[in-house]
N, C-alpha and C positions, 0 to 999 in steps of 0.2 A: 373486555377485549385484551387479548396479549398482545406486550412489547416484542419486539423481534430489536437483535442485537448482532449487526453484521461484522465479525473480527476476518480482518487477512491478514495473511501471515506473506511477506513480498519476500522471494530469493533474488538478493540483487546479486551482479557480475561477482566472478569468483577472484578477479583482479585485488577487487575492493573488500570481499570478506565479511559481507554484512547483512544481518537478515533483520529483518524490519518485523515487527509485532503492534497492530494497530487496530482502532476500532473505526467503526464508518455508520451507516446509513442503516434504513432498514432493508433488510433481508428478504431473497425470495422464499415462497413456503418449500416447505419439504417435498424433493422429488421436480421440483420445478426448475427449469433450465438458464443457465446464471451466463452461460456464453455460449450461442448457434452455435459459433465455428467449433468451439471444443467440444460439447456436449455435456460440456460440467453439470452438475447439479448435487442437492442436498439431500444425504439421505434420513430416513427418520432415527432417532437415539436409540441406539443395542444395536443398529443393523451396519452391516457391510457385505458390499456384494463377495461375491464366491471366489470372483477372477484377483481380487486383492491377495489372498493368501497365497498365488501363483506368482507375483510379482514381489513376495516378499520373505524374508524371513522367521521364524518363528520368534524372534525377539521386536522384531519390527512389527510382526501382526499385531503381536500383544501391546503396543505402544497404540494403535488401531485402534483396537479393541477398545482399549481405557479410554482415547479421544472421543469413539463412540458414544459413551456411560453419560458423555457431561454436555458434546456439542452435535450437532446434524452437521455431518462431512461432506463435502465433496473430495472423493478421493481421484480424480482425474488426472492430479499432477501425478501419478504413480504412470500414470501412459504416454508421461512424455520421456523422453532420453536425458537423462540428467548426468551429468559431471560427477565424477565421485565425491567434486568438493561441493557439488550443489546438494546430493544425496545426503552427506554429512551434515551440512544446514538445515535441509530439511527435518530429519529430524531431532537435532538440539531442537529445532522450532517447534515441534511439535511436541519434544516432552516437556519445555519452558509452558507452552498452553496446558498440558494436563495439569504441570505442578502451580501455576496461578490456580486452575478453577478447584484443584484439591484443596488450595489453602483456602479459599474465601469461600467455596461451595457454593451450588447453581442455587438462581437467584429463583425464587418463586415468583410463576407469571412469565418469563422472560428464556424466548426460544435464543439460544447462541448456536451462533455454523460457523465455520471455521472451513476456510478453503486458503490453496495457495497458489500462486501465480509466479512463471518466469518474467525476468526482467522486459519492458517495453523498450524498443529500438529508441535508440536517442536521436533526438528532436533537435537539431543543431536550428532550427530556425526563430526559435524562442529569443527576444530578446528582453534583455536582464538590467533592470537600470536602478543602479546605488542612489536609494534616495535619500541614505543620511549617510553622514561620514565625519567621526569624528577621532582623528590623532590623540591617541592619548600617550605617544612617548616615540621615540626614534625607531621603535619595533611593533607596537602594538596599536590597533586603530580597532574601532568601533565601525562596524555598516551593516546597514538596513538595505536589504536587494532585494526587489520583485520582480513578476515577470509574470503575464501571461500565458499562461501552458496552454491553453484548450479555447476552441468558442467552437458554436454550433457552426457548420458547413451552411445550411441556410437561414440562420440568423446570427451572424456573425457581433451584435450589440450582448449575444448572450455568452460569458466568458467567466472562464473560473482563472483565478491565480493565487502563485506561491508566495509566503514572503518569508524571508528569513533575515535575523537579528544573530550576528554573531560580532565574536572579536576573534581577528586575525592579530598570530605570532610570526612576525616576520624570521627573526632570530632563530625560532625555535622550530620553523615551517609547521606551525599546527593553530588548528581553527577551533574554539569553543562554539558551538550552538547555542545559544543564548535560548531561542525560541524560533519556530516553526512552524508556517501556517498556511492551511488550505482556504480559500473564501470563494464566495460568487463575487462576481464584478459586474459591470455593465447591465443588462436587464435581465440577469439571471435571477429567480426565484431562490433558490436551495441549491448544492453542492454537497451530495455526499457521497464520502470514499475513506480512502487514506491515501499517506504521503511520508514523504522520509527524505532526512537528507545527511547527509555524511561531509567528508573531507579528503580530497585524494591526494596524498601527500606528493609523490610522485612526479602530478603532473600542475601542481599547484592552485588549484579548485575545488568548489563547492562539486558535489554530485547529487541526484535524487530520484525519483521515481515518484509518480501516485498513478492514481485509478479510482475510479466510482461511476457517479450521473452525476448529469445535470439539468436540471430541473427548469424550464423557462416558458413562458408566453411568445407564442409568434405574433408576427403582424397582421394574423386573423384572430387573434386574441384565443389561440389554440391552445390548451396545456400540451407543453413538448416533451419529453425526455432522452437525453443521448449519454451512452457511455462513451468512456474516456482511458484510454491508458497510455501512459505519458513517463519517458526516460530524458533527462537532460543534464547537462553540463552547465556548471553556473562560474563564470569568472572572476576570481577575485582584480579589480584595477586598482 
């Protein structure tokens, strides 16, 4: 049986400057449909449809092309309206993905797609609570913040959440990421996606995004699966 190996690549706000490179879950098969409303989907290795080289350059096909060779694409983000400064992330991100799988070479057994996503509307209703916190000097403190991003609409015990481990520089208005973490919570089974978090200097907070499934038991003992894409503002107190 082959592994299947789900990479997104997330264009977040062009505010913030920041493209996420991430691995998740397993994958749909080839040609099979990854979101109704877009129509996304993967296509087989060497292939790309006709309409891509109408939407692109002969320098960008060829970036295409070579993504091609190594992953099963979905090229959909190419029919959405992108910012020049999102077109330009796009693809740094997509030649970052060729030059990873050139150096390590596709792994034998193991199908990888590579698809990319606009940023998810932020989610102001998430709440975010410092469960550790520790002063280490007149500027600089240690916190541990989590928060529930996600649960199921009818079974609300089933929930995925974030946590992040960083140190905040008061002085120096900049945050370390220590560590970053997606989990199930509540009677969720599995959670998988990706997830990302940065620092907005700006406005003095954490930021992030994720997206995947989540996997759970209903109170008919039903196996469930719901996706999820999730944009949020995280406060430093």
């Amino acid at each position: 049986m082959k592994k299947a190996k789900y990479i997104v690549a997330v264009i977040l706000f062009v505010l913030w400057g920041q493209v996420g490179l991430a691995q998740g879950g397993v994958a749909p098969k080839s040609g099979e449909s990854l979101d109704k409303e877009t129509g996304s989907s993967f296509c087989p290795l060497d292939s790309i449809p006709d309409w891509v080289k109408e939407k692109t350059t002969p320098k960008e096909y060829e970036l295409w092309k070579k993504a091609s060779r190594y992953y099963q694409v979905d090229y959909s983000v190419l029919q959405k309206d992108l910012s020049k400064d999102q077109k330009r992330r796009l693809y740094e991100s997509l030649e970052e993905a060729c030059e990873k799988m050139e150096v390590r070479g596709k792994q034998e057994g193991v199908d990888e797609m590579l698809t990319f996503a606009l940023p998810a509307p932020i989610d102001s209703t998430i709440v975010w609570n410092t469960c550790s916190y520790v002063k280490i000097d007149e500027n600089l403190s240690f916190r541990k913040i989590e928060g529930i991003v996600f649960h199921s609409k009818d079974y609300p015990e089933a929930q995925v959440k974030v946590i992040v481990w960083c140190v905040y520089d008061k002085a120096k208005n900049s945050v370390q990421i220590i560590k970053e973490d997606m989990q199930k919570a509540g009677q969720a089974i599995e959670v998988n996606g990706s997830h990302t978090v940065g620092y907005d200097s700006a406005n003095g907070r954490l930021y992030g995004s994720c997206g995947g499934s989540l996997v759970y038991w209903d109170e008919h003992k039903a196996y469930q699966s719901e996706d999820f894409h999730k944009g949020y503002n995280i406060p430093l107190k």
